[in-house]
PDB file of N, CA, C and O in Angstrom:
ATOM      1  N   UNK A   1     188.992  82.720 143.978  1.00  0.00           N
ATOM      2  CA  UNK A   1     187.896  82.545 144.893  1.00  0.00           C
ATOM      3  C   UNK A   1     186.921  83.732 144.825  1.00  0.00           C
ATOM      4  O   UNK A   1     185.718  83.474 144.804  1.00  0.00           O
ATOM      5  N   UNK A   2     187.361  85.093 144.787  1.00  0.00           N
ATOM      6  CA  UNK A   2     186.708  86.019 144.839  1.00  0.00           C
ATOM      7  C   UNK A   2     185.886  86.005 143.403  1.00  0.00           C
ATOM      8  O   UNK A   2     184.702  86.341 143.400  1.00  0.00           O
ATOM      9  N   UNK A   3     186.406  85.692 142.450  1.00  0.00           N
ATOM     10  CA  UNK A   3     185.376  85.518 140.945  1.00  0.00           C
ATOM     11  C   UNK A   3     184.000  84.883 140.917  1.00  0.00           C
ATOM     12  O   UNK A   3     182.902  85.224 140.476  1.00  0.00           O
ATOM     13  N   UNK A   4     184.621  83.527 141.744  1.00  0.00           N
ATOM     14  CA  UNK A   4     183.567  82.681 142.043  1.00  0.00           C
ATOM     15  C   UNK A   4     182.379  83.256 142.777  1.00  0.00           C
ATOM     16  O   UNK A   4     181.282  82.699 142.808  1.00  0.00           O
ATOM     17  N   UNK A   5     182.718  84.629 143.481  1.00  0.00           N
ATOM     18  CA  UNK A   5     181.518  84.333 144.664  1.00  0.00           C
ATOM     19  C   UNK A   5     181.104  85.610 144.153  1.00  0.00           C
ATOM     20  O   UNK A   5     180.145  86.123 144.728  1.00  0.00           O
ATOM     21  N   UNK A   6     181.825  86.473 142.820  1.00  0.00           N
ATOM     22  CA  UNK A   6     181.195  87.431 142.006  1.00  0.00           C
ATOM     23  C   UNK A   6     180.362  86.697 141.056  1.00  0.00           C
ATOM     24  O   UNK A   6     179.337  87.351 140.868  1.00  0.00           O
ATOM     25  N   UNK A   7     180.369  85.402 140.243  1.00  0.00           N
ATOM     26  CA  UNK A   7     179.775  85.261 139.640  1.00  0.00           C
ATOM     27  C   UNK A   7     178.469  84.617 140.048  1.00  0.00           C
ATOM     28  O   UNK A   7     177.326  84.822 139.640  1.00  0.00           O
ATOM     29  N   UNK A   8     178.927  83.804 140.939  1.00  0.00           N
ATOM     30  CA  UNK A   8     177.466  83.143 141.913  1.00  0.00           C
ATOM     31  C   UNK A   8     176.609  84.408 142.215  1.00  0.00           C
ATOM     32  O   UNK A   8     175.402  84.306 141.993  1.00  0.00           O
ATOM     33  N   UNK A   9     177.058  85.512 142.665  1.00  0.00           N
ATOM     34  CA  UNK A   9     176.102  86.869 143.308  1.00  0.00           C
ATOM     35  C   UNK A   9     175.577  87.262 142.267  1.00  0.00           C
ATOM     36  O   UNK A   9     174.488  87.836 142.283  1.00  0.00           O
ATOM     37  N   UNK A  10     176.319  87.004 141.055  1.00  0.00           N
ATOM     38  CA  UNK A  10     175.424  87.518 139.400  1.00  0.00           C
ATOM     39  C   UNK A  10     174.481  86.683 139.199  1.00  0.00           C
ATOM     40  O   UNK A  10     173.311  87.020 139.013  1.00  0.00           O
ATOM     41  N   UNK A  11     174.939  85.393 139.217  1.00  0.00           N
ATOM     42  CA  UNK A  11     173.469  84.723 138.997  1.00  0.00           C
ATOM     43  C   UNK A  11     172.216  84.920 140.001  1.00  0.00           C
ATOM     44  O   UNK A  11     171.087  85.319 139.717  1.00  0.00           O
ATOM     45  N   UNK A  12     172.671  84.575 141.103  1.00  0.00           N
ATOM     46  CA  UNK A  12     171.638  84.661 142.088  1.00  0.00           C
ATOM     47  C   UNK A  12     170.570  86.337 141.515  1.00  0.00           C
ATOM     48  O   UNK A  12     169.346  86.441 141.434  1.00  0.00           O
ATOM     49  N   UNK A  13     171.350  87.103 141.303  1.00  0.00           N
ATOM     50  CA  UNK A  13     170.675  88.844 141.531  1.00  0.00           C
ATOM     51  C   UNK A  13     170.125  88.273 139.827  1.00  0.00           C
ATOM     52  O   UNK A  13     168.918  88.474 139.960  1.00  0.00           O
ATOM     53  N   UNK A  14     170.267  87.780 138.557  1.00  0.00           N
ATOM     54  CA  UNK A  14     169.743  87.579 137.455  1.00  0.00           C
ATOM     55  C   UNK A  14     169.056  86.436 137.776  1.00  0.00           C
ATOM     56  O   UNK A  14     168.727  86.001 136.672  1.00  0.00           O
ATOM     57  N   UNK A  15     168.508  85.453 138.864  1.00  0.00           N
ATOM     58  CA  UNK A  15     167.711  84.529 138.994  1.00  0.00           C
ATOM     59  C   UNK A  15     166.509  85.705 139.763  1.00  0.00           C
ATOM     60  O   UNK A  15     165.293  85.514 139.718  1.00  0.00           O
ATOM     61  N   UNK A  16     167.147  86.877 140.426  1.00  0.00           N
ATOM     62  CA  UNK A  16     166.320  87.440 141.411  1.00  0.00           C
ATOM     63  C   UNK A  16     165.097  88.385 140.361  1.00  0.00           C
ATOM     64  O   UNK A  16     163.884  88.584 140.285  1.00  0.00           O
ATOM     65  N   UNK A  17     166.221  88.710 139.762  1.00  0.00           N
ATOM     66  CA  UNK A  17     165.796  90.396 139.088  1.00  0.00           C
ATOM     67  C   UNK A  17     164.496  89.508 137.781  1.00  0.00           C
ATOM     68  O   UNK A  17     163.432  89.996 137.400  1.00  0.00           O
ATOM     69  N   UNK A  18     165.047  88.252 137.407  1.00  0.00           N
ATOM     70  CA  UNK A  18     163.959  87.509 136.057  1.00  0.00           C
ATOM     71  C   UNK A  18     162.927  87.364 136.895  1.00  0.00           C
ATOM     72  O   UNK A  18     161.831  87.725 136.468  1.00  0.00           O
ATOM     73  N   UNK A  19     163.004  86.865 138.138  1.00  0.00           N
ATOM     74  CA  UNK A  19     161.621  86.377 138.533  1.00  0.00           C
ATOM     75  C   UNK A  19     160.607  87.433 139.098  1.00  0.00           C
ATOM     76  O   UNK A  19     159.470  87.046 139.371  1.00  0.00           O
ATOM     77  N   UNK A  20     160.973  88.818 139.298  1.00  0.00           N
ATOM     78  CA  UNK A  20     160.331  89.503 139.224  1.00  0.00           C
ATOM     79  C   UNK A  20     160.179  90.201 138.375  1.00  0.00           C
ATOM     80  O   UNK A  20     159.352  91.105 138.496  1.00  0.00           O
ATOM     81  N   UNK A  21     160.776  90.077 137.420  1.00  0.00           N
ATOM     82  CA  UNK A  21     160.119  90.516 135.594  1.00  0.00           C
ATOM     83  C   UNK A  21     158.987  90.075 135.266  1.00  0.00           C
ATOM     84  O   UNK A  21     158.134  90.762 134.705  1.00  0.00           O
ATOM     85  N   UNK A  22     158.787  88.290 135.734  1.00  0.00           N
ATOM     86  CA  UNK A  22     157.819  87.708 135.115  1.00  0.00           C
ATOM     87  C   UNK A  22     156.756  87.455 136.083  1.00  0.00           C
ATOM     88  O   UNK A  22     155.855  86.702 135.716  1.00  0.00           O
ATOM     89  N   UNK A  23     156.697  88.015 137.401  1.00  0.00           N
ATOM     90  CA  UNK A  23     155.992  88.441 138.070  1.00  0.00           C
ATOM     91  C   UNK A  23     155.219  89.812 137.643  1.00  0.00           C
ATOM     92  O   UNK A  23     154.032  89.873 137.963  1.00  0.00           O
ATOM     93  N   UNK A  24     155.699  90.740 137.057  1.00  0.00           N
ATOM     94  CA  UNK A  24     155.488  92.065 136.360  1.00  0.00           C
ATOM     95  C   UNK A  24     154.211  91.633 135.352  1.00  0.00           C
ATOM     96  O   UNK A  24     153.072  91.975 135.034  1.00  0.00           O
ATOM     97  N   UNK A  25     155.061  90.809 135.136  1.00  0.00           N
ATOM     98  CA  UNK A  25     154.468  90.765 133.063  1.00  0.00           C
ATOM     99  C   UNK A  25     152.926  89.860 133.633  1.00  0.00           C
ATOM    100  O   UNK A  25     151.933  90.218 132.999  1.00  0.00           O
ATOM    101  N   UNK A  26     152.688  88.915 134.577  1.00  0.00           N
ATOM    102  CA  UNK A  26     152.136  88.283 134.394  1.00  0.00           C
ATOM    103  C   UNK A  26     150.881  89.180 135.320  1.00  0.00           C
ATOM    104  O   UNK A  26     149.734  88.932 134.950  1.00  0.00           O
ATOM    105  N   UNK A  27     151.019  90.140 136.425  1.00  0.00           N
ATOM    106  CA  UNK A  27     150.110  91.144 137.143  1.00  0.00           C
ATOM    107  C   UNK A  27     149.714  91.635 136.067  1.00  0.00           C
ATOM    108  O   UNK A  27     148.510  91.701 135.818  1.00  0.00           O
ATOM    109  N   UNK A  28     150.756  92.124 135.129  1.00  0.00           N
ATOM    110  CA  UNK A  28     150.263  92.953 133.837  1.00  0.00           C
ATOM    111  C   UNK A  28     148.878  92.239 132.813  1.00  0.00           C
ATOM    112  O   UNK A  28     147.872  92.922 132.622  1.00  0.00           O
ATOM    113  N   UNK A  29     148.982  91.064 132.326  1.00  0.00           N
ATOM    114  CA  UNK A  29     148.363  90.331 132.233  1.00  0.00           C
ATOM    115  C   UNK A  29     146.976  90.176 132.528  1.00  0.00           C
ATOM    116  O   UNK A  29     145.988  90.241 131.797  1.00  0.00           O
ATOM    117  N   UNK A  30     147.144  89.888 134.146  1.00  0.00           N
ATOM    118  CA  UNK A  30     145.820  89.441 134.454  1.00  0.00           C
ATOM    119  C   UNK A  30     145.135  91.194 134.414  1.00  0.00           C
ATOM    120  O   UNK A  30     143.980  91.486 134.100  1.00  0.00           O
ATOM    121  N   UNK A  31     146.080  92.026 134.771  1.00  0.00           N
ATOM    122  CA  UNK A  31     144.931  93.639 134.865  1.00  0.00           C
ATOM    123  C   UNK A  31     144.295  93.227 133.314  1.00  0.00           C
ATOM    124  O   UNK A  31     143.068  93.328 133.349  1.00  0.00           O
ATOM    125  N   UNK A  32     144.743  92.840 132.124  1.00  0.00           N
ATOM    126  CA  UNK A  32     144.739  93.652 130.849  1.00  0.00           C
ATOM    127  C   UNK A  32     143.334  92.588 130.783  1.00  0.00           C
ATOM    128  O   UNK A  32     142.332  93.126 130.311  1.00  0.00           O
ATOM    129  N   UNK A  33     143.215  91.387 131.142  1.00  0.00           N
ATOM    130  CA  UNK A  33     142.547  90.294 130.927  1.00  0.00           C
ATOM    131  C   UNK A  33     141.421  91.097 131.827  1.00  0.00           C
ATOM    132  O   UNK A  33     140.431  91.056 131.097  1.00  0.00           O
ATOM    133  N   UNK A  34     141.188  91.542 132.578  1.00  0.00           N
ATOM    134  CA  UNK A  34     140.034  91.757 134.183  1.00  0.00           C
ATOM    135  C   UNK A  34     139.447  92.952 132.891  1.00  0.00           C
ATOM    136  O   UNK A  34     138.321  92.943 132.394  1.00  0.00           O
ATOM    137  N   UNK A  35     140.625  93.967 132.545  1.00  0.00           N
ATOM    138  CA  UNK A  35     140.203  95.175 131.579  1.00  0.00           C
ATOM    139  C   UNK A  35     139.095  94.709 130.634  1.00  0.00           C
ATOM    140  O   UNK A  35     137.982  95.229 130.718  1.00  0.00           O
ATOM    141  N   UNK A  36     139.374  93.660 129.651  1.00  0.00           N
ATOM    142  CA  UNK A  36     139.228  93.133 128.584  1.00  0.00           C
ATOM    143  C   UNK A  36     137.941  92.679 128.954  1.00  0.00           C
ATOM    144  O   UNK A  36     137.055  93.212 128.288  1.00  0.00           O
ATOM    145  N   UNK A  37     137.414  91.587 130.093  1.00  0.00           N
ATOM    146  CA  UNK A  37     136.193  91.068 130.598  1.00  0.00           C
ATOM    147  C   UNK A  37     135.395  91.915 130.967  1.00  0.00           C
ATOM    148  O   UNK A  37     134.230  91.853 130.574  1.00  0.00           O
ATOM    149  N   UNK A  38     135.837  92.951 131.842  1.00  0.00           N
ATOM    150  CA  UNK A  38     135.129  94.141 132.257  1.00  0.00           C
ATOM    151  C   UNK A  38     134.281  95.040 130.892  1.00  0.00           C
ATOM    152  O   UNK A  38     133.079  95.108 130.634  1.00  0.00           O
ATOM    153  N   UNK A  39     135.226  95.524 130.348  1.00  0.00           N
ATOM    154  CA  UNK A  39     135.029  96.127 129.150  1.00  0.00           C
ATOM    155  C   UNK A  39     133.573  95.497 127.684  1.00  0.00           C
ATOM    156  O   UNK A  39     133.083  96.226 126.821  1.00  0.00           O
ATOM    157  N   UNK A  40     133.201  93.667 127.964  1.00  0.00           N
ATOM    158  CA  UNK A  40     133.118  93.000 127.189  1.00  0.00           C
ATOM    159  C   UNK A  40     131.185  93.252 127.107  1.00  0.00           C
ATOM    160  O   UNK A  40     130.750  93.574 128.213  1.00  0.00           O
ATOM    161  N   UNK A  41     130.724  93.207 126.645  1.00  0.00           N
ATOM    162  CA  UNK A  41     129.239  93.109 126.911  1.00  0.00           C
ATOM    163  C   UNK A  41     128.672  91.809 128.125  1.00  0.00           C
ATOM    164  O   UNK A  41     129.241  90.731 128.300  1.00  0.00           O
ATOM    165  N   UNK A  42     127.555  92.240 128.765  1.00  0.00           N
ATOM    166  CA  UNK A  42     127.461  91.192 129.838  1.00  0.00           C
ATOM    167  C   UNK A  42     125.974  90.120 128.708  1.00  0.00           C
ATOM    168  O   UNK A  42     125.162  90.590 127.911  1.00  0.00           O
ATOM    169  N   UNK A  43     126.102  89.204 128.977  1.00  0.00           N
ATOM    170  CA  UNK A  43     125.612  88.156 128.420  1.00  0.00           C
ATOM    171  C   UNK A  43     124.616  87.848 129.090  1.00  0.00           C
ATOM    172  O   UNK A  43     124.424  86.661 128.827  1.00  0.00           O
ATOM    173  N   UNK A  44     123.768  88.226 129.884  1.00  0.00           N
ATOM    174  CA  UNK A  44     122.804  88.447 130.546  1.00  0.00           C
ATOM    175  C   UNK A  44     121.687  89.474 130.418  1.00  0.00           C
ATOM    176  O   UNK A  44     120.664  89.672 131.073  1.00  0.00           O
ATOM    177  N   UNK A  45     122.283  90.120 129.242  1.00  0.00           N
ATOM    178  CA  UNK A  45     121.403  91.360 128.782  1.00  0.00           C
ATOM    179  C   UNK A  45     121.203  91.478 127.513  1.00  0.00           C
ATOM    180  O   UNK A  45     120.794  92.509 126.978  1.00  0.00           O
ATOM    181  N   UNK A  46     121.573  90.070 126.741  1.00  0.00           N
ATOM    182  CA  UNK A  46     121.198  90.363 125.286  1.00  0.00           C
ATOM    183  C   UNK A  46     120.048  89.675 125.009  1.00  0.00           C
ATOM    184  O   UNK A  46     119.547  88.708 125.584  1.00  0.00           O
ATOM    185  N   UNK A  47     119.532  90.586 123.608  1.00  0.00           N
ATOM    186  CA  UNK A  47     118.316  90.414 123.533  1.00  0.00           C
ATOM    187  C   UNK A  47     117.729  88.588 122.894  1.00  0.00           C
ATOM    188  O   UNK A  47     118.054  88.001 121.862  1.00  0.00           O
ATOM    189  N   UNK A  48     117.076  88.283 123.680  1.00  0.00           N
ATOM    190  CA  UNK A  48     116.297  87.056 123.221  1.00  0.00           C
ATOM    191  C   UNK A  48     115.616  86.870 122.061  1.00  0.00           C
ATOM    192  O   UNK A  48     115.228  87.934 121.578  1.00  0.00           O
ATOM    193  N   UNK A  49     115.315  85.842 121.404  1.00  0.00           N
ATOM    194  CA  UNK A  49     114.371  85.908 120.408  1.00  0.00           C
ATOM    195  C   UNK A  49     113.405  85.214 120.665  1.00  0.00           C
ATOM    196  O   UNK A  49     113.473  84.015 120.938  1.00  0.00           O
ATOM    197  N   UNK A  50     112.264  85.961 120.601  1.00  0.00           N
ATOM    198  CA  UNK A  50     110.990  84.861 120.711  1.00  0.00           C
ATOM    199  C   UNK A  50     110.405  84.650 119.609  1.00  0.00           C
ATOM    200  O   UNK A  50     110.845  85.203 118.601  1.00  0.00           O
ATOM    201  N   UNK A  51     109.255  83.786 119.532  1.00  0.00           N
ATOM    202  CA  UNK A  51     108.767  83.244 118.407  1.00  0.00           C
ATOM    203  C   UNK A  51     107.656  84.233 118.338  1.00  0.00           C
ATOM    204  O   UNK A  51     107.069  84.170 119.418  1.00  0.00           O
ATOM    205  N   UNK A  52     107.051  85.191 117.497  1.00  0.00           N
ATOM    206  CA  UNK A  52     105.828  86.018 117.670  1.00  0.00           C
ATOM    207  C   UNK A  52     104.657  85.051 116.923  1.00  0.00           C
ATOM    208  O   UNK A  52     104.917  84.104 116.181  1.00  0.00           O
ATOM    209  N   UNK A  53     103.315  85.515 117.294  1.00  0.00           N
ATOM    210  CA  UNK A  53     102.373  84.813 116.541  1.00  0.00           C
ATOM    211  C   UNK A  53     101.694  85.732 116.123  1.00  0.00           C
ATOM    212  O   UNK A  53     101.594  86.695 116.883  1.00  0.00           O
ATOM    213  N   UNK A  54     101.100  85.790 115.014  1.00  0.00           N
ATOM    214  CA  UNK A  54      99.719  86.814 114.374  1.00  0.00           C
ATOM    215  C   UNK A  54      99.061  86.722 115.349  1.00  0.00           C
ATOM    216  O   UNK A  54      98.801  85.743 116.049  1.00  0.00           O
ATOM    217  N   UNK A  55      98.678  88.089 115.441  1.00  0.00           N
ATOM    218  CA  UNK A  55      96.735  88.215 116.503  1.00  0.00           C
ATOM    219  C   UNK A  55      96.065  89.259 115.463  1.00  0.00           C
ATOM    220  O   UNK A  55      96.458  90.315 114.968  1.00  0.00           O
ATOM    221  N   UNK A  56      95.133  88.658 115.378  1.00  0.00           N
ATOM    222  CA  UNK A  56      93.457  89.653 115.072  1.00  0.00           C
ATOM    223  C   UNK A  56      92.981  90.344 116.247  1.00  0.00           C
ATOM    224  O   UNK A  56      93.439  90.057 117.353  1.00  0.00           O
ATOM    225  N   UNK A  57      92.102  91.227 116.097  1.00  0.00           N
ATOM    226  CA  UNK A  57      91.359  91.866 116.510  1.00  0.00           C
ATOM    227  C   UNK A  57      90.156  91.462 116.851  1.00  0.00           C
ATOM    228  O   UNK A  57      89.441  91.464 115.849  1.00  0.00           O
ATOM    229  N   UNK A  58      89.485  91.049 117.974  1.00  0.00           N
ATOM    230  CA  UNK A  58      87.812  90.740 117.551  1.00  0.00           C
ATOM    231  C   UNK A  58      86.950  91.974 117.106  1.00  0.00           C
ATOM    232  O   UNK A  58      87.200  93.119 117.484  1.00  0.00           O
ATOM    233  N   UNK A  59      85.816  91.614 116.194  1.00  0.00           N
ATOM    234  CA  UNK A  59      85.201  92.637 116.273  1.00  0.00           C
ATOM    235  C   UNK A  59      84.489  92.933 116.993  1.00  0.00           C
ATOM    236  O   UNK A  59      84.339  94.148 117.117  1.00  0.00           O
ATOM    237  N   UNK A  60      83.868  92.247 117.644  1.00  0.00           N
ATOM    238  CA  UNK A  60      82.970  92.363 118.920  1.00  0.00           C
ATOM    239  C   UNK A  60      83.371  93.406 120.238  1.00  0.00           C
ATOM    240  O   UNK A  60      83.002  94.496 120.675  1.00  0.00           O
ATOM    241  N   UNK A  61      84.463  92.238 120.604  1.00  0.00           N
ATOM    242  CA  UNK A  61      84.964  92.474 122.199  1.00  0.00           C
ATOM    243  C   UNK A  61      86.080  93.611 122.094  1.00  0.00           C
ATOM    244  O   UNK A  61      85.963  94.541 122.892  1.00  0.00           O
ATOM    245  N   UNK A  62      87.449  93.648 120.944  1.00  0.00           N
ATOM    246  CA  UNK A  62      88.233  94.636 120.947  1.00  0.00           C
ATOM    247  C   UNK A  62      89.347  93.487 121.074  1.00  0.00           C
ATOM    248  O   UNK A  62      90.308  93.487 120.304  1.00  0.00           O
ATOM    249  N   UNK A  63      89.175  92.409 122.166  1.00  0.00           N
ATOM    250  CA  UNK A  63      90.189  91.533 122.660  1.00  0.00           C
ATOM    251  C   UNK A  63      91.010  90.714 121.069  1.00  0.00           C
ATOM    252  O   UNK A  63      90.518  90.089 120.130  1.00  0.00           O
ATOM    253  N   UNK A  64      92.731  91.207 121.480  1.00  0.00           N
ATOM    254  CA  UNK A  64      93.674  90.236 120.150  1.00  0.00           C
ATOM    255  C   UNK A  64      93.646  89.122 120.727  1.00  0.00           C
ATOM    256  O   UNK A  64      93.602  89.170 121.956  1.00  0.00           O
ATOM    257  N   UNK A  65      93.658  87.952 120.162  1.00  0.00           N
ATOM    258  CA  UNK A  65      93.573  86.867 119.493  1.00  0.00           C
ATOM    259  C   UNK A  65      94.286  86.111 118.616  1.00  0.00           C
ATOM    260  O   UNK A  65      94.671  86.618 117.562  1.00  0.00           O
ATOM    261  N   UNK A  66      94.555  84.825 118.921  1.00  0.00           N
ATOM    262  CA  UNK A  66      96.020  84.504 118.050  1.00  0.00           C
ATOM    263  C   UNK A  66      94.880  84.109 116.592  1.00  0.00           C
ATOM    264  O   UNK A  66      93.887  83.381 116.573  1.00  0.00           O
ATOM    265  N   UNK A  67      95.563  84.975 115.407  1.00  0.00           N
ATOM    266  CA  UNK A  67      94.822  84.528 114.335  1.00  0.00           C
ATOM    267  C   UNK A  67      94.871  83.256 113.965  1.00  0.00           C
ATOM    268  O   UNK A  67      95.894  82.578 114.061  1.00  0.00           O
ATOM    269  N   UNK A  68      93.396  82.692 113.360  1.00  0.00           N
ATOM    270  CA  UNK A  68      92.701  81.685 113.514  1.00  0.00           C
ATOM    271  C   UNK A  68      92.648  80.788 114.672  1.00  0.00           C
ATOM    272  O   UNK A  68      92.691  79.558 114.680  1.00  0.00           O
ATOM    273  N   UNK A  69      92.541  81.656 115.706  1.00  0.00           N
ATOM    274  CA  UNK A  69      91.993  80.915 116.926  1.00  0.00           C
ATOM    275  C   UNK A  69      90.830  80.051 117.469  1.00  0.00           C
ATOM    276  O   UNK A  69      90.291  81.041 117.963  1.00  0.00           O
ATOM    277  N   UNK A  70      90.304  79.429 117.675  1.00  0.00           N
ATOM    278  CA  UNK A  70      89.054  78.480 117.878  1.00  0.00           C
ATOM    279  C   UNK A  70      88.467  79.232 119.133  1.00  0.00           C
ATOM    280  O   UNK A  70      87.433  79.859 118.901  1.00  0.00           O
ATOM    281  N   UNK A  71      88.931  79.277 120.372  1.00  0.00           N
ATOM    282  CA  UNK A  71      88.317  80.126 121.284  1.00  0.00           C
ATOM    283  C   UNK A  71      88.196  81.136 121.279  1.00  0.00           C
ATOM    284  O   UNK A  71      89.131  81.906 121.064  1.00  0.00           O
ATOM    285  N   UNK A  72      86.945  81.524 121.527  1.00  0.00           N
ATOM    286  CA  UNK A  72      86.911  83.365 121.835  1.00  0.00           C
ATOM    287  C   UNK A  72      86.672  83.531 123.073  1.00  0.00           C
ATOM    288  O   UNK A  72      86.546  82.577 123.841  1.00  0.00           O
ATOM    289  N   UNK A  73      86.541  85.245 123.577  1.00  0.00           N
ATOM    290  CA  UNK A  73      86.769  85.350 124.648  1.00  0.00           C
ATOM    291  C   UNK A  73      85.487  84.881 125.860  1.00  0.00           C
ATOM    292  O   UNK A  73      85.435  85.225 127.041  1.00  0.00           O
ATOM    293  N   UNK A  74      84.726  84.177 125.254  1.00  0.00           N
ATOM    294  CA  UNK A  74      83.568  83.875 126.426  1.00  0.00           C
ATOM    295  C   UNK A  74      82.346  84.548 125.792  1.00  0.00           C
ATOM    296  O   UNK A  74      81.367  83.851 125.524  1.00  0.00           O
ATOM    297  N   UNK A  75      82.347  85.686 125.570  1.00  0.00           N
ATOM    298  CA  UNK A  75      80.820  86.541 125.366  1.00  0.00           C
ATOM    299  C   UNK A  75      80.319  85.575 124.079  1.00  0.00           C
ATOM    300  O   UNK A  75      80.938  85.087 123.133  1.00  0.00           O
ATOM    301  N   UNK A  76      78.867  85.531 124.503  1.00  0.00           N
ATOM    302  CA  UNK A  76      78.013  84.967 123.588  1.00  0.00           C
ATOM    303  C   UNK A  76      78.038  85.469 122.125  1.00  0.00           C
ATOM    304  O   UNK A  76      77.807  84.728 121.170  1.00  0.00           O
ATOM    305  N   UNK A  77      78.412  87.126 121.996  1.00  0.00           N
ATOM    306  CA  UNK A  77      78.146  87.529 120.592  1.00  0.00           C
ATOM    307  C   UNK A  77      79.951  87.461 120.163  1.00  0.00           C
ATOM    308  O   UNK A  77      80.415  88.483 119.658  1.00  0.00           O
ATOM    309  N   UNK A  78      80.726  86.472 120.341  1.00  0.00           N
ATOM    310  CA  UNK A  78      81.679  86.425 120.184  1.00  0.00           C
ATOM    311  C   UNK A  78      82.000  85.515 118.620  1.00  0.00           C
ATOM    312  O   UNK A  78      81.683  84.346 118.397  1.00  0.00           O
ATOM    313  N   UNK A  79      82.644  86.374 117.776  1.00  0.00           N
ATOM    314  CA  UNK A  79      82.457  85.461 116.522  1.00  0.00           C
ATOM    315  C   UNK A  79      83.545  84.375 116.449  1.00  0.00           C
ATOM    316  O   UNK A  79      83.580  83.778 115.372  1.00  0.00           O
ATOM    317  N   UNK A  80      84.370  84.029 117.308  1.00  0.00           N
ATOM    318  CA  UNK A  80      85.120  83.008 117.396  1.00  0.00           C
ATOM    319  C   UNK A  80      84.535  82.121 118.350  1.00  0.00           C
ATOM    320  O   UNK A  80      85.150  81.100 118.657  1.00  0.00           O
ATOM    321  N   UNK A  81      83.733  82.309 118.717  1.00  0.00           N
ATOM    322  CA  UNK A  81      83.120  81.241 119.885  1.00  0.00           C
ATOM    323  C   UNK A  81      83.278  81.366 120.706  1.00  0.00           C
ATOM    324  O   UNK A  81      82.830  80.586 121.546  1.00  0.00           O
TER     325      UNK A  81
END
């Protein structure tokens, strides 16, 4: 009788002692994972690409201009119009 209620107390304390192993391992885990995200570049700050377009110069006004533009800036001596 007494074996019995030594070996039941073994399991119980090796059902006790595993489940807070894998309680351990798995806190461990999520820190290393929070580390890992933390650590990661934020994706909110990388650089975009835009499409650029040529600009000229007018000679007139000074004002850039997407090259070969049809409008100019308003002034009459404007050589794009």
């Amino acid at each position: 009788m007494l074996v019995k209620l030594l070996v039941l107390a073994a399991i119980l304390w090796a059902v006790w002692y595993g489940a807070r192993w894998i309680a351990r391992v798995d806190a461990a885990r999520k820190r290393w994972e929070a580390a890992k995200q933390a650590a990661a570049p934020d994706e909110s700050h990388r650089t975009r690409v835009v499409d650029a377009t040529e600009t000229e110069r007018c000679r007139v006004c000074g004002v850039y201009m997407a090259a070969g533009a049809t409008q100019g800036c308003g002034r009459p001596d404007c050589p794009t119009g």
